[in-house]
C-alpha positions as CSV (number, residue, x, y, z in Angstrom):
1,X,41.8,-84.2,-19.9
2,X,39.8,-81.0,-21.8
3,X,36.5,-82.6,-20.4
4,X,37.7,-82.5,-17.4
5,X,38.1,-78.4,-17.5
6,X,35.1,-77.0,-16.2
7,X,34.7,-79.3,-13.2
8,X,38.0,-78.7,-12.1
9,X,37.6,-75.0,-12.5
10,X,34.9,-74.9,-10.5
11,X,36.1,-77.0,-8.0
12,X,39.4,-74.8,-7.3
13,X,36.9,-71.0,-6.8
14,X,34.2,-73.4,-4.9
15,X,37.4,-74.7,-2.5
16,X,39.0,-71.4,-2.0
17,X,35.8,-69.9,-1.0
18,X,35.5,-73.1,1.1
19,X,39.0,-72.6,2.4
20,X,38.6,-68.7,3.4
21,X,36.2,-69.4,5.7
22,X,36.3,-72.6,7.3
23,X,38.6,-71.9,9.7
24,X,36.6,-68.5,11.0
25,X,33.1,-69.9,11.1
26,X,33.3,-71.2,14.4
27,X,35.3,-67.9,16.0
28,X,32.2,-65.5,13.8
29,X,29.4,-67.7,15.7
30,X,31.7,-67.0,18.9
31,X,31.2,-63.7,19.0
32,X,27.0,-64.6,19.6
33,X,27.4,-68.1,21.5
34,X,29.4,-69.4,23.7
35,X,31.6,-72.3,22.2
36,X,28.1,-75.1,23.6
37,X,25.9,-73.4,21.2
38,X,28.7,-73.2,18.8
39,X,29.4,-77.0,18.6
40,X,25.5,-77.8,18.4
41,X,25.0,-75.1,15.5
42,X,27.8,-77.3,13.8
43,X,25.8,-80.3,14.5
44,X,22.5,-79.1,13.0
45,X,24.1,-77.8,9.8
46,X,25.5,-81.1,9.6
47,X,22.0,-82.6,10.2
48,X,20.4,-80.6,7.8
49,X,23.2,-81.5,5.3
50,X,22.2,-85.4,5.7
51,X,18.5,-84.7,5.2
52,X,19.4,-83.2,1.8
53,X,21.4,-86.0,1.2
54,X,18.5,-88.1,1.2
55,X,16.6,-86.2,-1.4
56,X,19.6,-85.5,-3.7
57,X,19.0,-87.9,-6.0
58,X,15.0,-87.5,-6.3
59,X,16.5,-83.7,-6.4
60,X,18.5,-85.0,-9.6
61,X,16.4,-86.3,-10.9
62,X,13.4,-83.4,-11.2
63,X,16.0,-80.5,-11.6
64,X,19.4,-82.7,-13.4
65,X,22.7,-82.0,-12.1
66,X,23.4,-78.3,-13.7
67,X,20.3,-76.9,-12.4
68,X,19.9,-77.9,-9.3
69,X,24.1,-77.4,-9.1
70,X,23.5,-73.7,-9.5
71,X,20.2,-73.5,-7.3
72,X,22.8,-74.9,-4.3
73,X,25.9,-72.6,-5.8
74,X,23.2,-69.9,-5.5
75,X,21.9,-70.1,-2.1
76,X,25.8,-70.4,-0.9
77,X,26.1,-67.2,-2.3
78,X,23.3,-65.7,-0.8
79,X,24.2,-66.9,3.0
80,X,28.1,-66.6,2.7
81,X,26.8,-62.5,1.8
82,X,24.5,-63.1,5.0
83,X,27.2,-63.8,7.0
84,X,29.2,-61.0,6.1
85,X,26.5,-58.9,7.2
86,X,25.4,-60.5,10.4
87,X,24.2,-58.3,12.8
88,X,22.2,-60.7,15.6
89,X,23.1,-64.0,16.4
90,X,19.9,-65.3,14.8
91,X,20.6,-64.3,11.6
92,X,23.9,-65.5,11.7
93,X,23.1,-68.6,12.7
94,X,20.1,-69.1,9.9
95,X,23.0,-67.9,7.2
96,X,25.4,-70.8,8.2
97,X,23.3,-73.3,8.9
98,X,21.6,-72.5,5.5
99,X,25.6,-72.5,3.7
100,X,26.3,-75.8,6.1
101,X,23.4,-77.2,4.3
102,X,24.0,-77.2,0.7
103,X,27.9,-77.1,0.7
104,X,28.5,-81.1,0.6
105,X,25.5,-81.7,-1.5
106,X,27.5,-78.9,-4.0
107,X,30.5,-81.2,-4.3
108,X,28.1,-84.4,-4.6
109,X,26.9,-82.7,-8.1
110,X,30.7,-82.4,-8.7
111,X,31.2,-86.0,-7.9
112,X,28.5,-87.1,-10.9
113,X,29.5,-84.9,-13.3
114,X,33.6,-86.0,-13.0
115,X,32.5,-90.1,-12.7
116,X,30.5,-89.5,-15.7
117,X,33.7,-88.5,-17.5
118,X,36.6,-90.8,-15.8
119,X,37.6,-94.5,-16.6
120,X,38.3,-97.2,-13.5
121,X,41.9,-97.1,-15.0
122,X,42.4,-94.0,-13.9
123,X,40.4,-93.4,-11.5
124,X,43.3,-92.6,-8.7
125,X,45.0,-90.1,-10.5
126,X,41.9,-88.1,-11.7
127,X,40.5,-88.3,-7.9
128,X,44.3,-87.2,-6.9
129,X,44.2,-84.0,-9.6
130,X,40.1,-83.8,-8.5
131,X,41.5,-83.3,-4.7
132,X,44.4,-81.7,-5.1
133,X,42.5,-79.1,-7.1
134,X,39.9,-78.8,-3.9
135,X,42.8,-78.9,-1.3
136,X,44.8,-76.3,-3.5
137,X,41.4,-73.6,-3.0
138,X,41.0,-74.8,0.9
139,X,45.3,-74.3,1.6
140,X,44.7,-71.1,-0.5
141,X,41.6,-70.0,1.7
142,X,43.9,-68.8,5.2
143,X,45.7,-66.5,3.3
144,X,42.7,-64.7,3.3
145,X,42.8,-64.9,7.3
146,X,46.1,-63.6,7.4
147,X,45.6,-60.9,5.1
148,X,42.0,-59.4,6.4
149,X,41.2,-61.7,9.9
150,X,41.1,-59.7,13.1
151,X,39.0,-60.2,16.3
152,X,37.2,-57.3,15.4
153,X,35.6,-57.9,12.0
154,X,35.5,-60.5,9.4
155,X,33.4,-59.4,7.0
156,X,36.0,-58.6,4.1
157,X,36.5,-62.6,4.0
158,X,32.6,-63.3,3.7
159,X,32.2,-60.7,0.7
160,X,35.5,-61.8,-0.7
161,X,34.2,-65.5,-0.2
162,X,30.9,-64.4,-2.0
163,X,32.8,-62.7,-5.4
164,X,34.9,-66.0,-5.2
165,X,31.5,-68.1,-6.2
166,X,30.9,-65.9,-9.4
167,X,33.1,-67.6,-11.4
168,X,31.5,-71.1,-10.3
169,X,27.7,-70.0,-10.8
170,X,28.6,-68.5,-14.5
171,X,30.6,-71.3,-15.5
172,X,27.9,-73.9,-14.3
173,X,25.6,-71.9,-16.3
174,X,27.9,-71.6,-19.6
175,X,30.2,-74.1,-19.6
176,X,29.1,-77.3,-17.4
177,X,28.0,-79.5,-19.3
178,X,26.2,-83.8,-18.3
179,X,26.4,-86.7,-20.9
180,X,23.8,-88.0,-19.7
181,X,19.9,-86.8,-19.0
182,X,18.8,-85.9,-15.9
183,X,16.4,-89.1,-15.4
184,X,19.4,-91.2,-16.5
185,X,21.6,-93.4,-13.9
186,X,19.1,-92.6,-10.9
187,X,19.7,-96.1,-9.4
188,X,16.9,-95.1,-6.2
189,X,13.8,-93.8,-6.6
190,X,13.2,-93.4,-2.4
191,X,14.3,-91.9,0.5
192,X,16.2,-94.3,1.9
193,X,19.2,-94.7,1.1
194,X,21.1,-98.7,-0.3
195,X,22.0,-99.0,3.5
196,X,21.4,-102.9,2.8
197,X,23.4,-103.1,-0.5
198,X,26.3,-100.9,1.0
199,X,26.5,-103.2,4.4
200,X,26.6,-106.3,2.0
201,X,29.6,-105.3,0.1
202,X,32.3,-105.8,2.4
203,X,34.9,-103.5,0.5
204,X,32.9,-100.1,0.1
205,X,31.8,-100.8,4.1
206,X,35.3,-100.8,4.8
207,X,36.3,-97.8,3.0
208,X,33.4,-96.2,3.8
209,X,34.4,-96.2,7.9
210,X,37.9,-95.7,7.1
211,X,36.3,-92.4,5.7
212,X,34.1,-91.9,8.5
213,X,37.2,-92.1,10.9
214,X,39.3,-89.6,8.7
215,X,36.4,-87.3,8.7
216,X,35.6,-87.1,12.2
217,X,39.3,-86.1,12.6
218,X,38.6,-83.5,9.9
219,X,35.3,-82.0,12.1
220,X,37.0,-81.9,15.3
221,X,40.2,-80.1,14.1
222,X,38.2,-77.6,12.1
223,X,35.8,-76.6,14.9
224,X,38.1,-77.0,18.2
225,X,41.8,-76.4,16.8
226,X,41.4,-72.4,15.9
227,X,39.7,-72.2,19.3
228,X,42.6,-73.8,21.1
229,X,45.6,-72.1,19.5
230,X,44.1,-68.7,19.3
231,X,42.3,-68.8,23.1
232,X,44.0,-71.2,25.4
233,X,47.5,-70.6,23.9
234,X,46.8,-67.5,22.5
235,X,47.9,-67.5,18.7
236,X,47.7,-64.2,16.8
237,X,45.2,-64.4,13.5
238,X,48.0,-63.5,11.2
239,X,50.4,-66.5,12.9
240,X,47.8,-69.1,12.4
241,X,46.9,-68.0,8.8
242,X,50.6,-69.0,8.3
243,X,49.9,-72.0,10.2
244,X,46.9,-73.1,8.4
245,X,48.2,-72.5,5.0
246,X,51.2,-74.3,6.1
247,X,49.1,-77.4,7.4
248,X,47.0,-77.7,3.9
249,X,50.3,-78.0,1.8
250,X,50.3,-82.0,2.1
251,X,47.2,-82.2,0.3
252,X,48.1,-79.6,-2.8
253,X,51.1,-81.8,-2.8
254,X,51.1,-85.5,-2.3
255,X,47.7,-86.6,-3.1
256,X,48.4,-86.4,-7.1
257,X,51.3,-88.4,-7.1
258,X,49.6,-90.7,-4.5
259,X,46.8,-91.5,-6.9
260,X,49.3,-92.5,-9.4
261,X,51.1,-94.5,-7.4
262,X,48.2,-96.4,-6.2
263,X,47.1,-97.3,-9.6
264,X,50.4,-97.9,-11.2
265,X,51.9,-99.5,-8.4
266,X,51.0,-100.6,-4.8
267,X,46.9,-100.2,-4.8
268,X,45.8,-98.4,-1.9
269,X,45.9,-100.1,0.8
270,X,49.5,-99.8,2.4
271,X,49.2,-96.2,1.9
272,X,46.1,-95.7,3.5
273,X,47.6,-97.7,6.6
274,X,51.0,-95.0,6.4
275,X,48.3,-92.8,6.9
276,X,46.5,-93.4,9.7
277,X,49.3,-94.1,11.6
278,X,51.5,-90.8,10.7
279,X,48.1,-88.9,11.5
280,X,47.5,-91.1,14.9
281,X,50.9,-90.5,16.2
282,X,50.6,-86.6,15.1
283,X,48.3,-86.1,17.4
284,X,49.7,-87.8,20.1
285,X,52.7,-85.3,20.3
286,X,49.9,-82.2,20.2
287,X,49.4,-82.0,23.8
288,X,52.9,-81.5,24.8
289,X,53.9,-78.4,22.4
290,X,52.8,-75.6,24.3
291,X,52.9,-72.5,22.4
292,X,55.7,-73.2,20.1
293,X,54.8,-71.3,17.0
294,X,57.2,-73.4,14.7
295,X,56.5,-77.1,16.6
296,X,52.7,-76.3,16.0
297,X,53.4,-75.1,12.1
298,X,55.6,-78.8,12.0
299,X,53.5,-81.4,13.7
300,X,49.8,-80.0,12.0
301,X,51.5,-80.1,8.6
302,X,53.2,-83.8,9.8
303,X,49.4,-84.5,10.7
304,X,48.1,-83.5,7.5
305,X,50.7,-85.2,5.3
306,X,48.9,-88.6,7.0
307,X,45.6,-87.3,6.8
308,X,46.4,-86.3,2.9
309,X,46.7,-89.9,1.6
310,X,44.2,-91.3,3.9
311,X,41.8,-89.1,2.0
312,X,43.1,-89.9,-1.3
313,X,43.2,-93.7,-1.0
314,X,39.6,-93.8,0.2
315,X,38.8,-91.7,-2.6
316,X,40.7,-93.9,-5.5
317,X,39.6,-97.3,-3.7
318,X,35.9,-96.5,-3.3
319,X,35.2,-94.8,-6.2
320,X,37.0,-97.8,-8.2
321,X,34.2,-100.1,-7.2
322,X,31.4,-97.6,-8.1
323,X,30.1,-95.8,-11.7
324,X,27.9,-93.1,-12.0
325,X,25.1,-94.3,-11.7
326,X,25.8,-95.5,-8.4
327,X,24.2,-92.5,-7.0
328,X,22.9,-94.1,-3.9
329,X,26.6,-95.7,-2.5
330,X,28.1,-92.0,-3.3
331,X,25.7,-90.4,-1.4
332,X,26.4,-92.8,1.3
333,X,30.1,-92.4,1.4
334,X,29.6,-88.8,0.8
335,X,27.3,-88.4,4.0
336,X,30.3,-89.2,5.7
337,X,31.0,-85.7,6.4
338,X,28.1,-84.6,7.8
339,X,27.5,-87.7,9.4
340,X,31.3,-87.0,10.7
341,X,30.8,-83.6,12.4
342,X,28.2,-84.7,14.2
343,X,29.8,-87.3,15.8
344,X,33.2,-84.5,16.0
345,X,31.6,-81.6,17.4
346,X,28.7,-84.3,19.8
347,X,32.0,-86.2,20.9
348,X,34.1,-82.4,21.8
349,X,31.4,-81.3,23.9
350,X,31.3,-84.4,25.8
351,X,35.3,-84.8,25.9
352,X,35.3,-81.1,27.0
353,X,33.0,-81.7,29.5
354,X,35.2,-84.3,31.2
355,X,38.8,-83.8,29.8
356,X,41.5,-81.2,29.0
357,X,41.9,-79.9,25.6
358,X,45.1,-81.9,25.6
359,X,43.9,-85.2,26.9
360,X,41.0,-84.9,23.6
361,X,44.3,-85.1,21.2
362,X,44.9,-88.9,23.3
363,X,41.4,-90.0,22.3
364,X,41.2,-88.5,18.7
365,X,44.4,-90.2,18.6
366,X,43.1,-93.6,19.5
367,X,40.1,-93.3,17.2
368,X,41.9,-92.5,14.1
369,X,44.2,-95.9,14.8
370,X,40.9,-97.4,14.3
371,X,40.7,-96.4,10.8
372,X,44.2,-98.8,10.7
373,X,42.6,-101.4,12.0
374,X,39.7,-101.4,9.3
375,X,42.0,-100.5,6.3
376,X,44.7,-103.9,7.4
377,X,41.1,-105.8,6.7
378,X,40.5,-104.4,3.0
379,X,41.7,-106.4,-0.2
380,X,44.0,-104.5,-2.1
381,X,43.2,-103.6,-6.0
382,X,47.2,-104.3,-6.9
């Protein structure tokens, strides 16, 4: 477990920087675009995020993974202290698109570094420490928002975002550490991604949309639920930092033991299946709360309890068929995110246009028993 140490470290300051400002992003852009512009500058980062993608490993392999880990820890720095600053809408705009960027591709380096260390035979419970560790920073992060958030400022969560990533950069510098060199594992030597080799293996497909669907779920909640709860039923800041800290317990909590489970036990699939459903029906029951602060604080952390081993299972099963040097399929099942809110914040401006915020729950709803549908077709690993 020692070589495990610095990754996780790092990973716990890199998620709670993550975590103090996820949830505000989209209400700092507010305040220069209206919630249109908003969406789309969601959708670019995210587009610029999968352009990176394509050149991580070529990236890898010029720079290896600790240099061109703190080149990306760096500029995240730089634009999360941007942000903080922001004076124009242009500027902010650059600063998160710039952050949006490089974030994922941050966690990719993570990803090598921890596959390079971990055996298939426990691969679920290191994924379940690996993302309980991340989920602990994020669920950490809206104390922050209920501490410092107001509508008029929220610059002292961007500066305390941007002292959050020292520890990272000087630990990535110090501490961080590949067994391998930087040319070795690099299983693609173009742009273009194993698309080919992915589709053909009928298990990592699988997963792979089963983490697309979870994602998307992820994207539309992040951008569209502060917006909802704190301007069409009009939530304080300090009640939905509760709320949001509340909500992100499930995955500090269950996705350890999950893990474990899933290789000790039952594999993942019957989990994964709990999950989707739990998280479909969750939704279902959003539209008729109203503004109940304690239903709202129940059914999100109900939601998230689903959405918890979803993520964990995906994680376990797909990275149980792949090694390290498999640095083409992670990147594909990594650009799931980005990939993810495009398709989150594309499909909330065109449900917005046409529906209610309550009738969008129905169809998220519907899309997320989807990813039920594709996990009841996967072959378990127990």
């Amino acid at each position: 477990m020692k070589r495990f140490v610095p990754v996780f470290v790092i990973t716990v300051f890199l998620s709670f920087h993550y975590g103090a400002i996820l949830y505000v992003n989209s209400s700092l852009l507010g305040k220069f675009f209206n919630q249109n512009t908003v969406s789309l500058l969601f959708i670019l980062g995210a587009v610029a995020s999968c352009i990176l993608f394509l050149f991580t490993a070529q990236l890898i392999e010029w720079f290896g993974k600790r240099l061109l880990l703190l080149i990306l820890l760096s500029v995240s720095t730089l634009t999360t202290l941007g942000l903080a600053f922001a004076q124009t809408g242009a500027n902010a705009a650059v600063y998160f698109l710039a952050h949006e960027c490089v974030l994922l591709t941050i966690y990719y380096c993570l990803d090598i570094f921890l596959e390079e260390v971990s055996l298939d035979g426990n691969t679920g419970e290191v994924r379940g420490i690996y993302l309980t560790l991340i989920n602990l920073g994020i669920a950490a992060g809206p104390i922050i928002l209920l501490i410092f958030g107001d509508d008029e400022t929220f610059k002292p969560i961007y500066i305390l975002a941007t002292v959050l990533l020292i520890v990272p950069l000087v630990m990535t510098i110090f501490t961080l550490k590949s067994r391998m060199p930087k040319w070795h594992g690099i299983t693609h030597r173009h742009i273009f991604l194993p698309f080919r080799a992915w589709w053909r293996h009928g298990a990592l497909r699988r997963i792979t949309i089963a983490r697309l669907i979870l994602e998307s779920f992820f994207a539309f909640m992040i951008i569209y639920t502060p917006v909802y709860l704190h301007n069409n039923l009009g939530f304080e800041w300090s009640e939905l930092g509760i709320i949001f800290t509340v909500m992100l317990l499930p995955f500090v909590l269950f996705q350890w033991p999950a893990g474990e489970l899933a290789d000790r036990y039952y594999g993942e699939k019957e989990i994964l299946c709990i999950g989707f459903l739990i998280t479909a029906l969750s939704l279902a029951v959003m539209p008729f709360l109203g503004k109940i602060f304690m239903a709202w604080l129940f059914i999100l952390f109900v939601s998230r309890v689903g959405a918890s081993f979803v993520e964990i299972m995906t994680e376990s099963y797909f990275f149980k068929h792949v090694g390290p040097r498999d640095t083409g399929l992670i990147s594909i099942f990594r650009l799931t995110r980005p990939v993810s809110i495009i398709l989150g914040a594309g499909a909330g401006v065109l449900a917005l246009s046409f529906l209610t915020f309550e009738q969008v729950f129905f169809v998220l709803a519907a899309i997320v028993l989807l990813g039920l549908k594709v996990s009841l077709a996967l072959r378990d690993t127990k």
